[in-house]
Backbone bond lengths (Angstrom), bond angles and torsions (degrees), N, CA, C in turn:
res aa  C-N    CA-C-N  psi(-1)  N-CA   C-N-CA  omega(-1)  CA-C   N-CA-C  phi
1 X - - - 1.462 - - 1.526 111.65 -
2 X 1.448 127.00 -36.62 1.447 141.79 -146.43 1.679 86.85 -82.47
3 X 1.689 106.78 -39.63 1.768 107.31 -164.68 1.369 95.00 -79.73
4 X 1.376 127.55 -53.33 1.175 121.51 -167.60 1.799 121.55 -53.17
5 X 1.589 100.49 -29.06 1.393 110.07 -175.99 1.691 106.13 -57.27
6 X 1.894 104.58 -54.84 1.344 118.59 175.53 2.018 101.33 -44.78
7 X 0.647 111.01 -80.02 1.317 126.09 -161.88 1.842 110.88 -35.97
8 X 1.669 89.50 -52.72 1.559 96.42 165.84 1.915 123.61 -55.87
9 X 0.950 78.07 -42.86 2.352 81.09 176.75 1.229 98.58 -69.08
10 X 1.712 139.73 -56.18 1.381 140.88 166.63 1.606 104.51 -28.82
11 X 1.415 114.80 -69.62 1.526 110.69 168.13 1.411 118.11 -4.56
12 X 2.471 96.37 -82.13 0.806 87.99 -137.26 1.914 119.90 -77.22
13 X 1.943 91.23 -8.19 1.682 102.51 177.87 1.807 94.21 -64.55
14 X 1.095 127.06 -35.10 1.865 106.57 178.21 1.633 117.29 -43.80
15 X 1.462 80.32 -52.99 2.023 94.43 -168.57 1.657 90.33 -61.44
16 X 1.053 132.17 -51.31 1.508 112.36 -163.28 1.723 111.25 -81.73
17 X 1.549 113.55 -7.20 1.512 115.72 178.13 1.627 103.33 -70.47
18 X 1.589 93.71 -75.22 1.606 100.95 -178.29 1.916 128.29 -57.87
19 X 1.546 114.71 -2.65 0.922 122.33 159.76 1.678 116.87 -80.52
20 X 1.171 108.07 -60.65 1.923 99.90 177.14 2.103 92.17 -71.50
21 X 1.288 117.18 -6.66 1.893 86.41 176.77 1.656 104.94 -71.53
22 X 1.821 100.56 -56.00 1.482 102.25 -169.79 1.742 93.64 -47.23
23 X 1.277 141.91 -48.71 1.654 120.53 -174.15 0.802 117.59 -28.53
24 X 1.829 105.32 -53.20 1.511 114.44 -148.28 2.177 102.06 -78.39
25 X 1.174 91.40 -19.07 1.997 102.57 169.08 1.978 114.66 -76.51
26 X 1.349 98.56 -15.81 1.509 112.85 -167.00 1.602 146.68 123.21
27 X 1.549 94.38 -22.01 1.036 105.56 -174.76 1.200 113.64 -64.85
28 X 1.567 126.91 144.57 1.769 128.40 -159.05 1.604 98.18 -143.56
29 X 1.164 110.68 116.82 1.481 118.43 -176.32 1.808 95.58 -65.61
30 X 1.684 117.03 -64.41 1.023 116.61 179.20 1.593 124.56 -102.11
31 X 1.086 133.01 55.89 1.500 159.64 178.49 1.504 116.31 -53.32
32 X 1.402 128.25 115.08 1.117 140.21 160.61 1.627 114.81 -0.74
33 X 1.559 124.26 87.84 1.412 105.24 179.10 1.624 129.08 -57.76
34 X 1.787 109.21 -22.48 1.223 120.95 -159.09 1.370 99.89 -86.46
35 X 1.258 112.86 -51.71 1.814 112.91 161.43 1.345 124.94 -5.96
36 X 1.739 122.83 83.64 1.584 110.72 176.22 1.800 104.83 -87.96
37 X 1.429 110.48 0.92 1.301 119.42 -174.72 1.863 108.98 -73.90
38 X 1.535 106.59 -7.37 1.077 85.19 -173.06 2.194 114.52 -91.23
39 X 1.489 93.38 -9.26 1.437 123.90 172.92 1.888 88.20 -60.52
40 X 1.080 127.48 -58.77 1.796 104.33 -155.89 1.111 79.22 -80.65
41 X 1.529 151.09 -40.66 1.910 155.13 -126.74 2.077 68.55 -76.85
42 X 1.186 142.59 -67.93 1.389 151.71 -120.89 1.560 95.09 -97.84
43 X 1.419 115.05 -59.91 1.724 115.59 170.56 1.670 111.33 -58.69
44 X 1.206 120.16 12.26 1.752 101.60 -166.60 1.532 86.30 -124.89
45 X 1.547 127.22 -3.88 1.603 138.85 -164.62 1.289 97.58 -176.74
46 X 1.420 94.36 81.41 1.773 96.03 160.60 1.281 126.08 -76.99
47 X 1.273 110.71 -26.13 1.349 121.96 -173.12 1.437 120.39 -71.88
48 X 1.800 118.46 -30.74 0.896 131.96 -179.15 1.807 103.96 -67.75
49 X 1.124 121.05 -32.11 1.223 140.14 154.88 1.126 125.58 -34.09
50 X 1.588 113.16 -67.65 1.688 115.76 -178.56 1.313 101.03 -70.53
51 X 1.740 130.44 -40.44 1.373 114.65 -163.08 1.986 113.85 -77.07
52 X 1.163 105.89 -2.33 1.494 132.53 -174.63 1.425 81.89 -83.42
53 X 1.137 132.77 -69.75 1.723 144.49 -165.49 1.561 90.67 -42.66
54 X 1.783 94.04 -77.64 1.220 89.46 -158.29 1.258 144.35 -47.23
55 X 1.591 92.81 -34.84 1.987 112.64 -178.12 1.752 113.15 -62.33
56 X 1.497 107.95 -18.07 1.755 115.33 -156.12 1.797 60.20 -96.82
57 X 1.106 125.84 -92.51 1.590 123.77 -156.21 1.306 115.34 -35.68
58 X 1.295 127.78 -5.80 1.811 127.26 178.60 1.625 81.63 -95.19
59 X 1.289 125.22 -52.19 1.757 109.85 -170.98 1.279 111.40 -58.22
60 X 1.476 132.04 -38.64 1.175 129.37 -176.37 1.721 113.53 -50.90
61 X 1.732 96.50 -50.11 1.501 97.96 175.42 1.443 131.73 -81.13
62 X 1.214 103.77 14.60 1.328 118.50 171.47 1.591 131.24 -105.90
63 X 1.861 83.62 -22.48 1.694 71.15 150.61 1.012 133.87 -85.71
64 X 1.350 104.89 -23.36 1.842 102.71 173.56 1.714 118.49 -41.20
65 X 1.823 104.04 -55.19 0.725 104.42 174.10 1.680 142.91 -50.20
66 X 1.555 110.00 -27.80 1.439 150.46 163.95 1.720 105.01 -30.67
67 X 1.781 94.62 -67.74 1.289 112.29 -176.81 1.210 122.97 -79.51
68 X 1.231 111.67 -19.90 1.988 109.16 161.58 1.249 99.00 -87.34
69 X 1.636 154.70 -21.71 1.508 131.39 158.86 1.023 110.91 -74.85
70 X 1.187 152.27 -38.70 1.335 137.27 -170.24 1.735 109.66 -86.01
71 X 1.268 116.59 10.36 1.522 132.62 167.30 1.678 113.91 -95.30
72 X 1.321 105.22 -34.78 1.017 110.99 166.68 1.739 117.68 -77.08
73 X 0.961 99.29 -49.80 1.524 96.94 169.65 1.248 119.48 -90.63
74 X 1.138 150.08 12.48 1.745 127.47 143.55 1.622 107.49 -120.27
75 X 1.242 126.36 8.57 1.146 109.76 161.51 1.490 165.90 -77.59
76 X 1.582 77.65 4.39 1.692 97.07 164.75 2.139 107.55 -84.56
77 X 0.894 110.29 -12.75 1.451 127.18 155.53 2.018 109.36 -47.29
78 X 1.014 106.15 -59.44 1.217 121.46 -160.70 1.633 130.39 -175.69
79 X 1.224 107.82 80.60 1.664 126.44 -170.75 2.114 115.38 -30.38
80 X 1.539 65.31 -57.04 1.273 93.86 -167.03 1.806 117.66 -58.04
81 X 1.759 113.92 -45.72 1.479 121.10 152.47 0.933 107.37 -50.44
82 X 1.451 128.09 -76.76 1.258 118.59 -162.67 2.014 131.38 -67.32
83 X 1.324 99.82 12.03 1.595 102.80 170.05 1.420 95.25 -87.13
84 X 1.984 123.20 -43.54 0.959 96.54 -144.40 2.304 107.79 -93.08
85 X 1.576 87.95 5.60 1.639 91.54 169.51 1.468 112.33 -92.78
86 X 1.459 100.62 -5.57 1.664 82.46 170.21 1.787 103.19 -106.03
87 X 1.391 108.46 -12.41 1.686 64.96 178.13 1.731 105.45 -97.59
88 X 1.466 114.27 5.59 1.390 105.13 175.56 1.828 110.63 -56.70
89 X 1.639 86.91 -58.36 1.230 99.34 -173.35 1.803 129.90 -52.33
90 X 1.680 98.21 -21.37 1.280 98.87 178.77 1.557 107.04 -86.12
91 X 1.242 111.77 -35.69 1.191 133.91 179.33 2.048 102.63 -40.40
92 X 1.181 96.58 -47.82 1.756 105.92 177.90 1.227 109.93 -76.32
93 X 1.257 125.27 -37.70 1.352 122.85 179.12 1.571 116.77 -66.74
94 X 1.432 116.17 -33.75 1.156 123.71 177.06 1.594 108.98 -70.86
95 X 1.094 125.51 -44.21 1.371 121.92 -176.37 1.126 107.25 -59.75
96 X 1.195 131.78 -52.22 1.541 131.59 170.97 1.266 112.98 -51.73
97 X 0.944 107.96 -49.09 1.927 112.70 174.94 2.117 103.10 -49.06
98 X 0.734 110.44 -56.90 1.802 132.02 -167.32 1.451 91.43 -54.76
99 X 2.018 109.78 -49.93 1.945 85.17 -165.52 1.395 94.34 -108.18
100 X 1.101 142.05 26.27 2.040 118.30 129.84 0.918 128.16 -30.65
101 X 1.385 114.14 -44.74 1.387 118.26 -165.40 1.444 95.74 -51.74
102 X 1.161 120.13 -56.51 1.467 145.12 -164.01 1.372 84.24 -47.98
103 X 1.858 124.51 -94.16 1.163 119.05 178.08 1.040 155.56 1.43
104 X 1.700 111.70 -61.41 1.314 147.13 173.28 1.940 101.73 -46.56
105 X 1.504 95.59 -37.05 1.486 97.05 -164.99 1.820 112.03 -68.67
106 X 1.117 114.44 -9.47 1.172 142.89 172.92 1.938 104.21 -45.51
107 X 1.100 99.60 -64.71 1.619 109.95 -167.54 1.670 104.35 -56.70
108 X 1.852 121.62 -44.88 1.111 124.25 158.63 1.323 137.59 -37.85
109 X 1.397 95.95 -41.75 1.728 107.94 -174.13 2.097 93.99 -90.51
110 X 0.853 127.55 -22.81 1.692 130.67 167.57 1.355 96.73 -51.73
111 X 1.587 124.95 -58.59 1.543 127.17 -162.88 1.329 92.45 -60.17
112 X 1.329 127.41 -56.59 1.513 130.51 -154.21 1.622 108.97 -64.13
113 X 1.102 107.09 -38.30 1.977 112.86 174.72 1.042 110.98 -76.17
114 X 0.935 145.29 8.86 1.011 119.32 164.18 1.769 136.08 -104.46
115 X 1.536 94.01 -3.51 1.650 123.97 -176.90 1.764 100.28 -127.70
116 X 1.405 118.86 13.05 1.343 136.07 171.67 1.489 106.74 -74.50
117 X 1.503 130.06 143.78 0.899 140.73 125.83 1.351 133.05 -52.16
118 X 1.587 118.05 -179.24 1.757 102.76 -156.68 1.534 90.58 -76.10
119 X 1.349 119.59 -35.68 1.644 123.93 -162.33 1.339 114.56 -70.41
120 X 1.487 109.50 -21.61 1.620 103.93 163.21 1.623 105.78 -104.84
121 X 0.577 136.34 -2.00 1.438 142.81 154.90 1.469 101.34 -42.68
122 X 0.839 96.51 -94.78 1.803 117.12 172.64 1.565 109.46 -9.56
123 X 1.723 102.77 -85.37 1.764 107.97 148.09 1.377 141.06 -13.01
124 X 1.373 99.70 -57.93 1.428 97.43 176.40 1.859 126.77 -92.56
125 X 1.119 96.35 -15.21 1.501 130.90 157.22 1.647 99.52 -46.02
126 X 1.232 99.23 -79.09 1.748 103.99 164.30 0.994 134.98 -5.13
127 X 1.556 106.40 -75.80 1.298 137.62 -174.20 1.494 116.27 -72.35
128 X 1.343 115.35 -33.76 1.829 120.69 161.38 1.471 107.75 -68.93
129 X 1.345 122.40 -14.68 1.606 108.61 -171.75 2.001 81.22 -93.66
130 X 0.959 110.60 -72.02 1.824 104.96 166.33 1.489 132.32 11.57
131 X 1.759 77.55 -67.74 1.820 98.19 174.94 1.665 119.25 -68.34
132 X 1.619 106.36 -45.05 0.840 117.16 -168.60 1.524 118.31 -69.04
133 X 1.429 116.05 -55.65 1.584 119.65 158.87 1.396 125.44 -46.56
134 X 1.464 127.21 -35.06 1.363 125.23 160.83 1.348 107.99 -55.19
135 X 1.640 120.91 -69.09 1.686 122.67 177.17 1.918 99.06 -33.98
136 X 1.031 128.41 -58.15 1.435 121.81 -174.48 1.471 124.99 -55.91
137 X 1.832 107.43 -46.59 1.329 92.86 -170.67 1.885 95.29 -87.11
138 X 1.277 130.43 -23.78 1.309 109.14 156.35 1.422 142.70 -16.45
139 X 1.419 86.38 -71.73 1.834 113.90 169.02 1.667 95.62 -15.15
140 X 1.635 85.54 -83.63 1.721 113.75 -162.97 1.608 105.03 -68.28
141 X 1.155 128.25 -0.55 1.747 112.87 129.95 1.201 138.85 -66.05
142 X 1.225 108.82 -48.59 1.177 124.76 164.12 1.289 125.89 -39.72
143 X 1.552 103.65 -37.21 1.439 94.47 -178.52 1.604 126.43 -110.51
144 X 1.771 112.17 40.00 0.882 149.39 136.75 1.287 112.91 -47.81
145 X 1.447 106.74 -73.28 1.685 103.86 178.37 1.428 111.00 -59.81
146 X 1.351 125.10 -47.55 1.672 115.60 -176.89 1.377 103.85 -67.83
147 X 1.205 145.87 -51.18 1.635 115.29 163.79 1.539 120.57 -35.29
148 X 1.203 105.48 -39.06 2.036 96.44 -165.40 1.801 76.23 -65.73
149 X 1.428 136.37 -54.29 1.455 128.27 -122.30 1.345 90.21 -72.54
150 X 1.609 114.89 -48.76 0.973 116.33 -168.34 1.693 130.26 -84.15
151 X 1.421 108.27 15.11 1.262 111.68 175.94 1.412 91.61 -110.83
152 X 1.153 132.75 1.40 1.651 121.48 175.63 1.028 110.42 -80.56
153 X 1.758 116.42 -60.23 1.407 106.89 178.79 1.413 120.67 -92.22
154 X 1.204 119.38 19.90 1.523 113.67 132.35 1.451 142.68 -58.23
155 X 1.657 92.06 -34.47 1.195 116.30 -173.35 1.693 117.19 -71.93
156 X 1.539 98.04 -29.12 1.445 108.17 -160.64 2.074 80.29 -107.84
157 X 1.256 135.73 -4.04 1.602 106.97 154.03 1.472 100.39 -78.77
158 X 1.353 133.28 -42.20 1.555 115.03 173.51 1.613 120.09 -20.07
159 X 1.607 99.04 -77.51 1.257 124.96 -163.89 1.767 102.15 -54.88
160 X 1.046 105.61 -45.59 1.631 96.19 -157.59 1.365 105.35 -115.41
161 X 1.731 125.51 9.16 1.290 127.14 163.87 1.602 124.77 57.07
162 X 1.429 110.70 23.99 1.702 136.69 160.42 0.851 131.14 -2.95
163 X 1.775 92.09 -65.82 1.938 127.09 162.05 1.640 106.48 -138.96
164 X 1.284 115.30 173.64 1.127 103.51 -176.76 1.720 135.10 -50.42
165 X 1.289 104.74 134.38 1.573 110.96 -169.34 1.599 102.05 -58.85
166 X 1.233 134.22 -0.50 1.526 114.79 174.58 1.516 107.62 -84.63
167 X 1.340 108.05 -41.08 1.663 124.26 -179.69 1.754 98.56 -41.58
168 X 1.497 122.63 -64.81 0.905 114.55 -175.99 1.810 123.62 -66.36
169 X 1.291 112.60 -17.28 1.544 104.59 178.24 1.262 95.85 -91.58
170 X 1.584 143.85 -16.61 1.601 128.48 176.33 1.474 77.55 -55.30
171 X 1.737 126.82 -75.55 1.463 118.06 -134.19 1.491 105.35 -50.19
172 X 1.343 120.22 -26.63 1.298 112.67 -158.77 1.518 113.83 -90.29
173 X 1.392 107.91 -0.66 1.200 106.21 177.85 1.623 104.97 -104.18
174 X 1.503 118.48 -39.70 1.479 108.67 176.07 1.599 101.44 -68.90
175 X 0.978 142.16 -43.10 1.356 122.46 148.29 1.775 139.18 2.55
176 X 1.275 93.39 -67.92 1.258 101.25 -179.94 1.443 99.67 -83.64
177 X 1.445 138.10 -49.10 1.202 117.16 170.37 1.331 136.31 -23.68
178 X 1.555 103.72 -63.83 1.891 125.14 167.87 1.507 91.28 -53.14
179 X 1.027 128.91 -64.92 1.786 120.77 -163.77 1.414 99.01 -40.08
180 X 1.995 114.11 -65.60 1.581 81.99 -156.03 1.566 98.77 -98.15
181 X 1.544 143.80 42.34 0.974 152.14 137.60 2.112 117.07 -62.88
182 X 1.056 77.59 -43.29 1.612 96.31 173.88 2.022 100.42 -51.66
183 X 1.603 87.11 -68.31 1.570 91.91 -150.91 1.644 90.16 -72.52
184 X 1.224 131.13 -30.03 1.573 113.96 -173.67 1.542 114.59 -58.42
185 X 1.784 100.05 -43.95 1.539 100.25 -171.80 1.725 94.78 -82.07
186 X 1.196 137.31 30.59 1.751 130.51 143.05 1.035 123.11 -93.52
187 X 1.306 124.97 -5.85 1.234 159.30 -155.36 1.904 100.41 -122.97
188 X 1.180 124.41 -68.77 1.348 112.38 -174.18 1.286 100.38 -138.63
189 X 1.055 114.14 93.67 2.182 132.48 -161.85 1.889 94.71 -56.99
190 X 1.678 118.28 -13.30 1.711 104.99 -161.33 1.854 88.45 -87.59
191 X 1.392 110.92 -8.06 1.738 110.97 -160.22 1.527 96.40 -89.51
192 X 1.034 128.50 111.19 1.642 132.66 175.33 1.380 108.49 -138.54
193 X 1.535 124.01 18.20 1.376 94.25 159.78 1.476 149.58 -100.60
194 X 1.680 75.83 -13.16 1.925 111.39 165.52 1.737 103.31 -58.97
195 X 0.939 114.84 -37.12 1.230 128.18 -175.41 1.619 111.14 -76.67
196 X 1.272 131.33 -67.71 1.237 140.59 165.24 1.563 108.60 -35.77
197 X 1.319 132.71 -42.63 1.648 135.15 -138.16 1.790 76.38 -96.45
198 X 1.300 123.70 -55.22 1.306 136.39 -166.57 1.524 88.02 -57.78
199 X 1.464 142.94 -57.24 1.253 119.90 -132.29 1.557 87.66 -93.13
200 X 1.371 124.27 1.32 1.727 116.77 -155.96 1.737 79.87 -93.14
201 X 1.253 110.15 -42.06 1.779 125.83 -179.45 1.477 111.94 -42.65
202 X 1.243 91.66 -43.56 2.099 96.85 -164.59 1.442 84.42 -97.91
203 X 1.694 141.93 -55.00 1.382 102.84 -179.31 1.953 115.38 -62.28
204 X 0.874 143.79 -14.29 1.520 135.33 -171.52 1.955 93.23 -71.83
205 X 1.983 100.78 -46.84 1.717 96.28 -173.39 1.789 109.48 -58.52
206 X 1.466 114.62 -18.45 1.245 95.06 -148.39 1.507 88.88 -96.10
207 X 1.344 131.65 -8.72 1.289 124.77 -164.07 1.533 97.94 -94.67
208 X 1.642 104.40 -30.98 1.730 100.76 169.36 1.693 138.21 -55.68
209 X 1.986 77.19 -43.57 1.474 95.22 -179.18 1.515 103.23 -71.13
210 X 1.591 145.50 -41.06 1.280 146.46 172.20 1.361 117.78 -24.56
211 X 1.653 96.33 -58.43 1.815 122.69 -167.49 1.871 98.98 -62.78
212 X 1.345 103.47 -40.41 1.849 106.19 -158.63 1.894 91.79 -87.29
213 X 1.339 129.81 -32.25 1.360 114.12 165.08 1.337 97.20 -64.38
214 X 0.739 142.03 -92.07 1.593 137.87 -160.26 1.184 122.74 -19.02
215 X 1.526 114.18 -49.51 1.252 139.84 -163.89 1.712 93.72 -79.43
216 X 1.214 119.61 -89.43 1.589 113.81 164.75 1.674 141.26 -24.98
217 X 1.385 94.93 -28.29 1.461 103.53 144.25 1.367 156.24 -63.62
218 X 1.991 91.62 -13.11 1.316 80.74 -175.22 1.324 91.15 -125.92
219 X 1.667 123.84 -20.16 1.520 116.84 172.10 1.653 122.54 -48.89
């Protein structure tokens, strides 16, 4: 339990490193659909591209991983929470995993615009708004399951006092924020601040909750 705890906070500072790195490479969860600038921005630095890919696709697989350690370690606590945060959580990770593929196709259609005429221009123009709106409303499925995941084992530091019981009622409240921030802005894409306030909430919980597995692991 003691390793898994360590291992889980290690997790969760990965998922939040390689998520703001791929940013800081380009990658944009919610990105300008009208933007055809970001098609030459991608053909003029491809590379900046794949390593943007790659870093968001190591977080994806890391949460999976996230949610089978932290199953292992609090689930003699409670069986029953912890099945259903790990398969939420894998459940999200996988979806993200599934539409890269989609994504990836992005860098192809960059090569093609740029030696395009206006009529495939147009076309392939298309096809990045395509990619791009699928990558979006994905996202915001996805993070269906990370609300359920993450209100479980919030729920179960409440209940069974793990680490400190405040840690777990912040999560559960920026939680629900992002939850119905999530579903409003699927609902009306101009509303992002319910959404924003929640995600500043769950990154502050997740960097807390990281520090206190770690920390509890080794005291």
């Amino acid at each position: 339990m003691i390793t898994e705890m360590m291992i889980s906070g290690l997790f969760f500072l990965l998922i939040i490193i390689t998520n703001l790195a791929s940013n800081r490479f380009g990658y944009q969860t919610f990105g300008d659909l009208d933007k055809e600038a970001k098609l030459i921005k991608i053909s003029k630095d491809p590379r900046r591209f794949k390593i943007s890919f790659t870093l968001i696709f190591i977080e994806h697989v890391i949460i999976i991983l996230l949610a089978l350690t932290m199953f292992f370690a609090f689930n003699t606590y409670n069986l029953i929470i912890a099945v259903v945060w790990t398969i939420s959580r894998s459940i999200e990770g996988l979806i993200q995993i599934l539409n890269k593929k989609n994504y990836w196709g992005l860098l192809n259609i960059a090569k093609k615009y740029t030696t395009a005429n206006d009529a495939e221009k147009k076309l392939l123009n298309d096809l990045r708004l395509d990619i791009l709106k699928s990558k979006m409303s994905n996202f915001l499925f996805a993070q269906i399951f990370f609300t359920i995941g993450t209100l479980a084992y919030s729920t179960l530091f409440v209940i069974y006092e793990v680490i400190p019981v405040l840690i777990g009622w912040f999560g559960i409240v920026a939680d629900i924020i992002y939850g119905l921030g999530n579903g409003i802005f699927f609902i009306k894409p101009n509303f992002k601040v319910l959404w924003n306030l929640g995600g500043l909430f769950i990154l502050i919980f997740e960097i807390i909750l990281a520090g206190s597995l770690i920390y509890y692991s080794i005291i």
